[in-house]
N, CA, C and O atoms as a CHARMM CRD file, in Angstrom:
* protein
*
  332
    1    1 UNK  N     88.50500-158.96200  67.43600 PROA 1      0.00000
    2    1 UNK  CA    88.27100-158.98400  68.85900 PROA 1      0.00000
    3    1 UNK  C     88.79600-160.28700  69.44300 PROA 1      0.00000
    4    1 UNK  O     88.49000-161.25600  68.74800 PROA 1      0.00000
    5    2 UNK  N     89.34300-160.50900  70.28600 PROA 2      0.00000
    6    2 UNK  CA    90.01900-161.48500  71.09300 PROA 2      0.00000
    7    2 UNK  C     88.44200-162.21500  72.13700 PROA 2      0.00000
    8    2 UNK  O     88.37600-163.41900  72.38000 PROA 2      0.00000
    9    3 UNK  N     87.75000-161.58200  72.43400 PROA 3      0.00000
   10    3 UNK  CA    86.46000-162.60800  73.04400 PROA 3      0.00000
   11    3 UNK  C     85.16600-161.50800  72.53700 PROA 3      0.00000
   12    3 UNK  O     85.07500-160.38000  72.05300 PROA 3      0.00000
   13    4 UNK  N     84.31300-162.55200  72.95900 PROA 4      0.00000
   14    4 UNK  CA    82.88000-162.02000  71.85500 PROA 4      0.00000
   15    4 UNK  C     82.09400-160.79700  72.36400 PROA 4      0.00000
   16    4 UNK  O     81.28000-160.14300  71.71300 PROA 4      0.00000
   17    5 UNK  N     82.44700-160.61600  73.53300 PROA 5      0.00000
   18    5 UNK  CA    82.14400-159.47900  74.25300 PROA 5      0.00000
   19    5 UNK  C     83.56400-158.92100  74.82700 PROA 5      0.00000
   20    5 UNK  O     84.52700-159.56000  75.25100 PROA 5      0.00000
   21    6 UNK  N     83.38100-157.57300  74.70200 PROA 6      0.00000
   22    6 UNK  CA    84.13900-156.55200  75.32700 PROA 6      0.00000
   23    6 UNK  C     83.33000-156.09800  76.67300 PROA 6      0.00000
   24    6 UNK  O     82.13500-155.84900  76.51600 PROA 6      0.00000
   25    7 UNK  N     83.79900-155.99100  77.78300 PROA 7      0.00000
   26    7 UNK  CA    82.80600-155.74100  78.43200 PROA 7      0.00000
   27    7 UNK  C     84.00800-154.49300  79.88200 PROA 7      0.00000
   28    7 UNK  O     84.99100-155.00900  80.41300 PROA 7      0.00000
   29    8 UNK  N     83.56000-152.83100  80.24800 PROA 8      0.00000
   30    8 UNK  CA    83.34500-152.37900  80.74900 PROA 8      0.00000
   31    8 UNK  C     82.78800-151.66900  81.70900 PROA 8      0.00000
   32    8 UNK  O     81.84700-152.18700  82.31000 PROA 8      0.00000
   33    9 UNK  N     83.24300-150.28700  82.09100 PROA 9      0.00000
   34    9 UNK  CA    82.25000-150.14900  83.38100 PROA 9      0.00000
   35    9 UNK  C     82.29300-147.87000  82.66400 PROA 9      0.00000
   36    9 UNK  O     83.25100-147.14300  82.92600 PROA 9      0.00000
   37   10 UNK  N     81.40300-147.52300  82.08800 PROA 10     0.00000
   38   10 UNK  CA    81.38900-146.26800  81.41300 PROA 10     0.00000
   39   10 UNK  C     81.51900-145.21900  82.94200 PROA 10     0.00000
   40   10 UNK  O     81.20800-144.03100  82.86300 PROA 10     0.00000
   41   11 UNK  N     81.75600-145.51200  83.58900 PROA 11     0.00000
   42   11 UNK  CA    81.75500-144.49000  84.78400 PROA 11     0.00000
   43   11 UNK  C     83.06500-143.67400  85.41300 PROA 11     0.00000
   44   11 UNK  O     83.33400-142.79800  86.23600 PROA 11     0.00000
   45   12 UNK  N     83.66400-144.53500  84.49200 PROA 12     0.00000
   46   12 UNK  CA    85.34700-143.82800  84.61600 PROA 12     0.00000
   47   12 UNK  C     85.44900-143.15800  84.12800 PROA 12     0.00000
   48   12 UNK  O     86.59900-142.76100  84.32000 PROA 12     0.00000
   49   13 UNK  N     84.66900-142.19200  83.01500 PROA 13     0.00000
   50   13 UNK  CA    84.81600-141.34700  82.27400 PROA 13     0.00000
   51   13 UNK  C     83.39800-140.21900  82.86400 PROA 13     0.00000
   52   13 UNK  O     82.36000-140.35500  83.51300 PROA 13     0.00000
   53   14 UNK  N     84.26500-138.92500  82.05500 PROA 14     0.00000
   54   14 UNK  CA    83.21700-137.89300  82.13100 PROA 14     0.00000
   55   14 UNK  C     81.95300-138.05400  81.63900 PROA 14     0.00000
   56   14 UNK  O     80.85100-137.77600  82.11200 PROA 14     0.00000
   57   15 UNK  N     82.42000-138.72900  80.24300 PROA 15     0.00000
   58   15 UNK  CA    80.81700-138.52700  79.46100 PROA 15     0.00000
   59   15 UNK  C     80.80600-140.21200  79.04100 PROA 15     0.00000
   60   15 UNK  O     81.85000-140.84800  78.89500 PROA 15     0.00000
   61   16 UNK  N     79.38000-140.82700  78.86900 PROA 16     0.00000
   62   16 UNK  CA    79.43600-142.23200  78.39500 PROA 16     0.00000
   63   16 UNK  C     79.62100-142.32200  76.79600 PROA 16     0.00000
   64   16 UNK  O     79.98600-143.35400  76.23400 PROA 16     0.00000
   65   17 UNK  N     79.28600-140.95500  76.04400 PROA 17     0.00000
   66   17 UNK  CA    79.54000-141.66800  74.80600 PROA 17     0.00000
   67   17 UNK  C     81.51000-141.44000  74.57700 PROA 17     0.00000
   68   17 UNK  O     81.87400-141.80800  73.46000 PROA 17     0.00000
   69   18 UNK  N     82.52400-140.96800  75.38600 PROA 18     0.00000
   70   18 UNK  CA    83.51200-141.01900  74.99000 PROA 18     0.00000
   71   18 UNK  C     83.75200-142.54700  75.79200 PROA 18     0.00000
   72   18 UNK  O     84.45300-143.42800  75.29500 PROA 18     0.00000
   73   19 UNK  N     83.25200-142.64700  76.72500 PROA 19     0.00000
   74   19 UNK  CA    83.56300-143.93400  76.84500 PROA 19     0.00000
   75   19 UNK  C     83.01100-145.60500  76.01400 PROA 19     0.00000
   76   19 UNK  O     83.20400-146.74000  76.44700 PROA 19     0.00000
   77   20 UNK  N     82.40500-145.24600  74.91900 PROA 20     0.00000
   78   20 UNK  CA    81.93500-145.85500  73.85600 PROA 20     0.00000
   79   20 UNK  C     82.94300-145.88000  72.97900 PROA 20     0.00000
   80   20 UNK  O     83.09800-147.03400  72.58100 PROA 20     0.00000
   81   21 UNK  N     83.72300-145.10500  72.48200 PROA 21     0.00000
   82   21 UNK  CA    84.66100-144.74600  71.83000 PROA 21     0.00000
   83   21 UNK  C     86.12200-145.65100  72.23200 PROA 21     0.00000
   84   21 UNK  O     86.57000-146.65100  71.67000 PROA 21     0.00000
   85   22 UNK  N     86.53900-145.06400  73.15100 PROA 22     0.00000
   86   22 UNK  CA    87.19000-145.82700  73.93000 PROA 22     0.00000
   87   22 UNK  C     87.25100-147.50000  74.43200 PROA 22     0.00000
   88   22 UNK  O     88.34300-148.05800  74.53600 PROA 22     0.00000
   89   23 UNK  N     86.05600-148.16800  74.70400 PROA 23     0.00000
   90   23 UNK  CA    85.75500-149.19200  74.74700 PROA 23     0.00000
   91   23 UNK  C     86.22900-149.55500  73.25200 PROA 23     0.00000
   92   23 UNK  O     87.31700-150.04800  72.95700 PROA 23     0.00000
   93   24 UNK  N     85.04300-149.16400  72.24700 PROA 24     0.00000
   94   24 UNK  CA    85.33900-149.96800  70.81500 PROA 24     0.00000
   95   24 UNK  C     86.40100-149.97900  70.72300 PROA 24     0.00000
   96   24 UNK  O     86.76500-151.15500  70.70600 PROA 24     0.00000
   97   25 UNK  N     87.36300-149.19700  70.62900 PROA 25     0.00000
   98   25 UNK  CA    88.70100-148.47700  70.16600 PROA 25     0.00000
   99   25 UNK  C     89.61100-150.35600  70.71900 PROA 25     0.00000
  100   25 UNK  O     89.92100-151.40700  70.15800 PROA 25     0.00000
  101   26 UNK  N     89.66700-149.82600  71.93500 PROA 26     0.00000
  102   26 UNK  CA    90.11800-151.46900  72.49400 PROA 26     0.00000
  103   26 UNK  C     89.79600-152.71200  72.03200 PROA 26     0.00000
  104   26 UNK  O     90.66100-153.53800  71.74000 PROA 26     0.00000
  105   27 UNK  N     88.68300-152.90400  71.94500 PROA 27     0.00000
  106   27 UNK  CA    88.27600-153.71600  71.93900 PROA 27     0.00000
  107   27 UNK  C     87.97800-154.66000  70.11100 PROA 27     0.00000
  108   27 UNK  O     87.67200-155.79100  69.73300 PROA 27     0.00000
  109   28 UNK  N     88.22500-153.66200  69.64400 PROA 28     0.00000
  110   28 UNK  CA    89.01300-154.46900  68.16200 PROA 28     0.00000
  111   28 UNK  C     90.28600-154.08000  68.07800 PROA 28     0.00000
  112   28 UNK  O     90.83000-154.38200  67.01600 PROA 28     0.00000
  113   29 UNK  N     91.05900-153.39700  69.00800 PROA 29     0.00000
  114   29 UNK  CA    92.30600-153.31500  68.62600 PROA 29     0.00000
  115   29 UNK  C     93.17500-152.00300  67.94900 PROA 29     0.00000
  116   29 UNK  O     94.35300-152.04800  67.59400 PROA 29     0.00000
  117   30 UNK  N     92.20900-150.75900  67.87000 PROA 30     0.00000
  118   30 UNK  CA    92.44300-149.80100  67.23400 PROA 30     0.00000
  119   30 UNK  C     92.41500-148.08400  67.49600 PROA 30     0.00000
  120   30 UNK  O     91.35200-147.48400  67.33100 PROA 30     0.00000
  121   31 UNK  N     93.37300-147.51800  67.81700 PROA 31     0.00000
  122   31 UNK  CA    93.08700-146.28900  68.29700 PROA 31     0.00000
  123   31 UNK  C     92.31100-145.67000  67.83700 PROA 31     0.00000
  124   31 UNK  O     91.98800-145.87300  66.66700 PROA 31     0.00000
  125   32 UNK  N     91.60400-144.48100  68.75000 PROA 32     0.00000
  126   32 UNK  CA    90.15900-144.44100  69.12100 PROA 32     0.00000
  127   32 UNK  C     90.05400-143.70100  67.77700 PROA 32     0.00000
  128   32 UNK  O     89.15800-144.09000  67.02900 PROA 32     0.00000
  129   33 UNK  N     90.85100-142.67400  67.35300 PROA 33     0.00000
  130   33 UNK  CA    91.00500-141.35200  66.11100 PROA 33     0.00000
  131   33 UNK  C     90.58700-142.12700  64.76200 PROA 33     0.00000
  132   33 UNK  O     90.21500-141.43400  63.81500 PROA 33     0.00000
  133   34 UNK  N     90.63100-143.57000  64.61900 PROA 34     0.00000
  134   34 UNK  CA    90.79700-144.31200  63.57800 PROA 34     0.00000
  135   34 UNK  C     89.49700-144.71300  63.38500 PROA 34     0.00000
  136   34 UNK  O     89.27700-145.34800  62.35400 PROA 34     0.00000
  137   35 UNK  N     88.49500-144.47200  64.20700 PROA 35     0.00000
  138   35 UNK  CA    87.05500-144.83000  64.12000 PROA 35     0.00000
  139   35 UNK  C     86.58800-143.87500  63.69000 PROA 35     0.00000
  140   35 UNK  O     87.07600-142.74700  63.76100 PROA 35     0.00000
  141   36 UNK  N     85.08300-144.33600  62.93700 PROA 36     0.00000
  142   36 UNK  CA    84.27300-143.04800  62.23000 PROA 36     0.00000
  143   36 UNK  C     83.56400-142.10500  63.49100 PROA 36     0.00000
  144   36 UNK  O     83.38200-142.57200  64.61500 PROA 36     0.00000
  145   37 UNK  N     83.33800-141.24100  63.25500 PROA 37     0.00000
  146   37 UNK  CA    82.40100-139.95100  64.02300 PROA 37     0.00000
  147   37 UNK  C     81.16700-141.18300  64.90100 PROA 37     0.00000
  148   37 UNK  O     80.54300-142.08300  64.34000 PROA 37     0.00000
  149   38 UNK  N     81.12600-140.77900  66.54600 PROA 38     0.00000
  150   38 UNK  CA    80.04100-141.41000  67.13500 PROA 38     0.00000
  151   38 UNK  C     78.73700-140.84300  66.53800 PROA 38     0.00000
  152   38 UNK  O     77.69900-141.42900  66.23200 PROA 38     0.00000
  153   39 UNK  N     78.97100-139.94200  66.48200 PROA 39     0.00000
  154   39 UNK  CA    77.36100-138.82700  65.95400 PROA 39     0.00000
  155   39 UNK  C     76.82200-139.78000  64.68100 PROA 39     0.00000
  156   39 UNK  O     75.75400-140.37600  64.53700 PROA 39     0.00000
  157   40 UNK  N     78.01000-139.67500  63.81400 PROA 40     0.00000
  158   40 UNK  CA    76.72900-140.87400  62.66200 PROA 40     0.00000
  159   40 UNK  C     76.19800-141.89500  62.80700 PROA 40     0.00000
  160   40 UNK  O     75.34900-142.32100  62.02300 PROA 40     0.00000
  161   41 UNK  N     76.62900-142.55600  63.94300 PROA 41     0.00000
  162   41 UNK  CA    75.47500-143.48500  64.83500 PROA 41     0.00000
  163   41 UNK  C     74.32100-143.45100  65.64400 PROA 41     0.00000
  164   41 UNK  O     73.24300-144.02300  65.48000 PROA 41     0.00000
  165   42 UNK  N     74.80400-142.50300  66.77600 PROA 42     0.00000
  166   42 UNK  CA    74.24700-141.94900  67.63500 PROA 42     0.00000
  167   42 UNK  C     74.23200-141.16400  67.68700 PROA 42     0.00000
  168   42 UNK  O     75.02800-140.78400  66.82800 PROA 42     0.00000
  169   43 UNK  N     73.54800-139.76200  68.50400 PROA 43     0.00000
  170   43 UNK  CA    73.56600-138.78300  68.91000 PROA 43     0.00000
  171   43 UNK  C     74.19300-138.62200  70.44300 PROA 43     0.00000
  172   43 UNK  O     73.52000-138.54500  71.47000 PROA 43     0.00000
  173   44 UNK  N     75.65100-138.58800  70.35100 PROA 44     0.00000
  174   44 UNK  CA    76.09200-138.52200  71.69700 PROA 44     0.00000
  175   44 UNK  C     75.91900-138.00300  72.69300 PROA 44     0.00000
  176   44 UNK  O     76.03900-138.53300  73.79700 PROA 44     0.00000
  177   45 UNK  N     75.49000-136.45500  72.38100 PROA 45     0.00000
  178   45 UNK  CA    74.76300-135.78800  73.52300 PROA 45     0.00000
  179   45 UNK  C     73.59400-136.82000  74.28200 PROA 45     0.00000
  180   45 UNK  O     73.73000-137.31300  75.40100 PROA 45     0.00000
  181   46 UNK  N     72.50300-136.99200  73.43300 PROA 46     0.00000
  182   46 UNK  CA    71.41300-137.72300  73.57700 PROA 46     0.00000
  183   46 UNK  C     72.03300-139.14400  74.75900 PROA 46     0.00000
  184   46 UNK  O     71.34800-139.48400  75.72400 PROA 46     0.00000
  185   47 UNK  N     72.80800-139.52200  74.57300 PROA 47     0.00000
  186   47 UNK  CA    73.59600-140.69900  74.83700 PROA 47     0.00000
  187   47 UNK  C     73.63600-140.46900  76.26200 PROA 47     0.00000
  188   47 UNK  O     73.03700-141.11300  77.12400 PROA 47     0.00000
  189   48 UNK  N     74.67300-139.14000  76.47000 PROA 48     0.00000
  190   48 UNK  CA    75.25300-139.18500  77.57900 PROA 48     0.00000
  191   48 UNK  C     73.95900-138.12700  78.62400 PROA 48     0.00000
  192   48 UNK  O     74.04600-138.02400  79.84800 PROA 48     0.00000
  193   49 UNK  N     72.97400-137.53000  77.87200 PROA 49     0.00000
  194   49 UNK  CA    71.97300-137.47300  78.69000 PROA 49     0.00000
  195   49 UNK  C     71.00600-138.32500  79.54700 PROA 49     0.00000
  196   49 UNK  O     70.70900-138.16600  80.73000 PROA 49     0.00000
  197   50 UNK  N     70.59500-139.24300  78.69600 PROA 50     0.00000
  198   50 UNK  CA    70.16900-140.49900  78.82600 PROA 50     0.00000
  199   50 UNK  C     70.65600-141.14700  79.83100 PROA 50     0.00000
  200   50 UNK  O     69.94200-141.28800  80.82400 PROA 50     0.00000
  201   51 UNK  N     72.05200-141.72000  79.80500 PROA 51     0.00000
  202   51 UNK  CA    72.64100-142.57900  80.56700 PROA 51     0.00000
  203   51 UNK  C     72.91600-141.94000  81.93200 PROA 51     0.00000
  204   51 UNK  O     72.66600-142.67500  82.88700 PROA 51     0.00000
  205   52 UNK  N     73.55100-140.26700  82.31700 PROA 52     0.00000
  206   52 UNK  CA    73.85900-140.32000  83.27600 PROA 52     0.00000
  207   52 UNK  C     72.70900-139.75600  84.00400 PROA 52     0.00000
  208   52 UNK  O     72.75100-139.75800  85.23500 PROA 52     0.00000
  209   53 UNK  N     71.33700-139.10600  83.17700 PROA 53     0.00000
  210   53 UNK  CA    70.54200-139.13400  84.27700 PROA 53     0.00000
  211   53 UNK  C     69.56400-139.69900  84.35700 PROA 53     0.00000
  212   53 UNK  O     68.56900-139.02600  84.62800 PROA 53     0.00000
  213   54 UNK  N     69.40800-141.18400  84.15700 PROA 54     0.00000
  214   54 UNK  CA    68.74500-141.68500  84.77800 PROA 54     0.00000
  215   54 UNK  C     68.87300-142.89900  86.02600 PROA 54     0.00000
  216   54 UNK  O     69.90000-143.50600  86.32900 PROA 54     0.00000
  217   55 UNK  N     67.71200-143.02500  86.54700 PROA 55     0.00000
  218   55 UNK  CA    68.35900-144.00400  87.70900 PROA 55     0.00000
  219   55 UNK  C     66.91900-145.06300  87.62300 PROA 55     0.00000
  220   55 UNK  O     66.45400-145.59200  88.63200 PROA 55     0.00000
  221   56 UNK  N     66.24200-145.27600  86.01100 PROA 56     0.00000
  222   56 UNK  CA    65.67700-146.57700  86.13800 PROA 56     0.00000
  223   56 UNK  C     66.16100-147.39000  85.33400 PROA 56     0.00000
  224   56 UNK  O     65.41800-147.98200  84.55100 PROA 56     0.00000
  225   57 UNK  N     67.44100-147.58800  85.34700 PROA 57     0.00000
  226   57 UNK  CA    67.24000-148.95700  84.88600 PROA 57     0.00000
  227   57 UNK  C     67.62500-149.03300  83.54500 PROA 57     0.00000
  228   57 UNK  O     68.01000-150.04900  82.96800 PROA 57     0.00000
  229   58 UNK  N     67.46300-147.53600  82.91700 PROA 58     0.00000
  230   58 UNK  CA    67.80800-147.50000  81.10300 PROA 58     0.00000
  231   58 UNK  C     68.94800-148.59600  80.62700 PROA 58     0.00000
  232   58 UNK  O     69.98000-148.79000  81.26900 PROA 58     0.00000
  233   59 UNK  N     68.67900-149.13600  79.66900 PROA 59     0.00000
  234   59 UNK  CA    69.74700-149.58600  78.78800 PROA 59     0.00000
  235   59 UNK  C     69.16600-149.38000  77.05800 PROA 59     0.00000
  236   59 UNK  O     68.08400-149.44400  76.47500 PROA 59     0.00000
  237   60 UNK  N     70.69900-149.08400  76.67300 PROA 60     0.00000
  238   60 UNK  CA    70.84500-148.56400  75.32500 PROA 60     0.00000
  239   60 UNK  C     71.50000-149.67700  74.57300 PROA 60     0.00000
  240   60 UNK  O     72.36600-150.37200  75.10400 PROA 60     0.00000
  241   61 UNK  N     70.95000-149.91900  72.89200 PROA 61     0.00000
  242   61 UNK  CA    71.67600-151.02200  72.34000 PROA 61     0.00000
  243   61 UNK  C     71.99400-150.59300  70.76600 PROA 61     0.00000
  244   61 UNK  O     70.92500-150.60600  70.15500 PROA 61     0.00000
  245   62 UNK  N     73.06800-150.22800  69.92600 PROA 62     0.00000
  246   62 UNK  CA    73.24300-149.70100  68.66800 PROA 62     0.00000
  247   62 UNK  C     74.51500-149.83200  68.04900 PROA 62     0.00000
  248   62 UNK  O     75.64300-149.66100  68.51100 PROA 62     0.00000
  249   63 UNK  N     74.19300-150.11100  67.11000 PROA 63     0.00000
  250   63 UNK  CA    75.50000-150.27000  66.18200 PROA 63     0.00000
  251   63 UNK  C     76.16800-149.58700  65.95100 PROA 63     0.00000
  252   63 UNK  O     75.69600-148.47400  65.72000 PROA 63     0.00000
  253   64 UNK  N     77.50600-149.72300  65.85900 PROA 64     0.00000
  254   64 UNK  CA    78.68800-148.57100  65.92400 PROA 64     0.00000
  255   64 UNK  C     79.78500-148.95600  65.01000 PROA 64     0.00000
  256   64 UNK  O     80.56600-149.74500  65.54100 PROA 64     0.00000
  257   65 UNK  N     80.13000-148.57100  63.56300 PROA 65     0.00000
  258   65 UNK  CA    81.00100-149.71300  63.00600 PROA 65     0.00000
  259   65 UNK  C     80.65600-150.95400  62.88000 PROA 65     0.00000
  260   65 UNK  O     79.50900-151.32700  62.63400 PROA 65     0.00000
  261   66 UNK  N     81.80900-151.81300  63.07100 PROA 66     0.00000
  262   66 UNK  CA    81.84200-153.18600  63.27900 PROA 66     0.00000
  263   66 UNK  C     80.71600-153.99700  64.28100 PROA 66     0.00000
  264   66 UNK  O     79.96800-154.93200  63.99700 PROA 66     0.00000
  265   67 UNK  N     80.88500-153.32300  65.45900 PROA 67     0.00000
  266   67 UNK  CA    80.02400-153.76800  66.38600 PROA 67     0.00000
  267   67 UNK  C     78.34600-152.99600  67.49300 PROA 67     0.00000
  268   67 UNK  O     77.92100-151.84600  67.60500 PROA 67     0.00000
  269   68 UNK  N     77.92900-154.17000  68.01000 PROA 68     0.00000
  270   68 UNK  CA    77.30500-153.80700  68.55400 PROA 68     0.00000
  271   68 UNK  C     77.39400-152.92500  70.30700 PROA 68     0.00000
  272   68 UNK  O     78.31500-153.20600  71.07500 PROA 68     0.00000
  273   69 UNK  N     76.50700-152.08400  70.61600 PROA 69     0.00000
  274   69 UNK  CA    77.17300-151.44000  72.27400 PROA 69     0.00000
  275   69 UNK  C     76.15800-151.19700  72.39100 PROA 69     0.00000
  276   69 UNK  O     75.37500-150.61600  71.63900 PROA 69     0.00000
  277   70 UNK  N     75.95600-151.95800  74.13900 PROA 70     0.00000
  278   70 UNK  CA    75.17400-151.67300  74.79700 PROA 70     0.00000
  279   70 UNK  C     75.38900-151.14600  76.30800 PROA 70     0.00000
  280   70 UNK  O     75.93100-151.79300  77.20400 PROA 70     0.00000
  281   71 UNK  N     74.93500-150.03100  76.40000 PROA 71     0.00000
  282   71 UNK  CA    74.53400-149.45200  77.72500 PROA 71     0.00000
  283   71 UNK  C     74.00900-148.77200  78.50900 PROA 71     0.00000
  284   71 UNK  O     73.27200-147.84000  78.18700 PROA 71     0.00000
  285   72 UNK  N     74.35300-149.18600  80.03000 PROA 72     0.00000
  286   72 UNK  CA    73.03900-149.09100  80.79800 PROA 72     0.00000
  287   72 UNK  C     73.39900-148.30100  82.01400 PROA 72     0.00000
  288   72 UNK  O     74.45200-148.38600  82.64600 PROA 72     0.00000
  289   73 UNK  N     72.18700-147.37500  82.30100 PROA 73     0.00000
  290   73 UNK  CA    72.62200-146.34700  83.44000 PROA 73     0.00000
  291   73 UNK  C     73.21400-146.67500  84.48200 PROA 73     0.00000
  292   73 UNK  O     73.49300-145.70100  85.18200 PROA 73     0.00000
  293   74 UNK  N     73.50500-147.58300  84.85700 PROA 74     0.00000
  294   74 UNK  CA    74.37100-148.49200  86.10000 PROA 74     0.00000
  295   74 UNK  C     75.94600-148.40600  85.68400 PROA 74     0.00000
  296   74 UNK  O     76.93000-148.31800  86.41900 PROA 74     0.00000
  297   75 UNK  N     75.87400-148.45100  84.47000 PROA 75     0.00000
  298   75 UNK  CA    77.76200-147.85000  84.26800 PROA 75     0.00000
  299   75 UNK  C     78.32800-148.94000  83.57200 PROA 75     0.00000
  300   75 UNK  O     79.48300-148.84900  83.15800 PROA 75     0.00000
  301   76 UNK  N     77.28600-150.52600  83.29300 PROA 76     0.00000
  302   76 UNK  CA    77.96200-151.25800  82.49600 PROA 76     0.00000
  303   76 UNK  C     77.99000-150.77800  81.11600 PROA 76     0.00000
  304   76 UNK  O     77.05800-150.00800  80.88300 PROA 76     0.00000
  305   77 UNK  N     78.92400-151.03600  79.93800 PROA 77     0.00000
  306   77 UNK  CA    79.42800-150.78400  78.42000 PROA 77     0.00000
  307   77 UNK  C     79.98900-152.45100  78.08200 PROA 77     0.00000
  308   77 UNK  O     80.91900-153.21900  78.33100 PROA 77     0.00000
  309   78 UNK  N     78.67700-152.36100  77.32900 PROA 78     0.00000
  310   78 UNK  CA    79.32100-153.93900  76.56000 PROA 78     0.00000
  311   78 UNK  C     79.41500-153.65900  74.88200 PROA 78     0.00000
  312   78 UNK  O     78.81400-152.87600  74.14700 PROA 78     0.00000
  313   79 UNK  N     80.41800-154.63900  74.64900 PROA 79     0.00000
  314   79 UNK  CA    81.05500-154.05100  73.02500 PROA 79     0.00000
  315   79 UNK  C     80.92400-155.90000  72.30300 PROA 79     0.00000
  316   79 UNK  O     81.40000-156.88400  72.86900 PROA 79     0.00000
  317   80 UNK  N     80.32400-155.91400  71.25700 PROA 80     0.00000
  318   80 UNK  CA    80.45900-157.26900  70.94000 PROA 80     0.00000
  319   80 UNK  C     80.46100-157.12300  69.32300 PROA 80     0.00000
  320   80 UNK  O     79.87900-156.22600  68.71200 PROA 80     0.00000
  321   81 UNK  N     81.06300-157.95100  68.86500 PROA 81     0.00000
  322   81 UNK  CA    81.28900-157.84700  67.47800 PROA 81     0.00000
  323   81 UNK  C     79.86000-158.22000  66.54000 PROA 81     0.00000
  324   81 UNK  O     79.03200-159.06400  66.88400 PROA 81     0.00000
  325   82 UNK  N     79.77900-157.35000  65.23000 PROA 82     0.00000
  326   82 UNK  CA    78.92100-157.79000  64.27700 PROA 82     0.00000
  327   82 UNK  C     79.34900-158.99200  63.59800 PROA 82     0.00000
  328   82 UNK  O     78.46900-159.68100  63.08200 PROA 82     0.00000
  329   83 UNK  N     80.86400-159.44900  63.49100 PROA 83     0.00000
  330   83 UNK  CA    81.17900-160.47800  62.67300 PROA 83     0.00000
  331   83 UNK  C     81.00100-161.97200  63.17300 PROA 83     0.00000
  332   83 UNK  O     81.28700-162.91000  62.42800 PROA 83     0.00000
């Protein structure tokens, strides 16, 4: 990763967990196909239920690979490395 946080906005996308994907993918440098399955982390459905309907305030925080991602129903996606 080039700085210690990756930091986005998940609202450009349809669903937030492809935009999890996407974020990481960037953000060490590696197309997105080259990462393991989101599901063995998370439950993406669960994810993108969570995030787009709520409006208190949720934030989500879990390991994904290499790094950590956190986000929050407001549309921020932060990506920061485990190393």
């Amino acid at each position: 990763m080039e700085t210690p946080t990756y930091r986005t906005d998940w609202t450009e996308f349809e669903r937030p967990s492809t935009a999890v994907v996407v974020a990481v993918a960037e953000a060490i440098g590696v197309e997105a196909d080259q990462l393991p399955v989101l599901n063995e982390y998370v439950d993406g459905d669960a994810l993108d239920t969570l995030l787009r309907r709520s409006n208190a305030g949720v934030e989500v925080s879990f390991e994904y690979d290499t790094v950590t991602v956190r986000a929050s129903s407001d549309g921020r996606l932060d990506v920061e490395s485990l190393r």
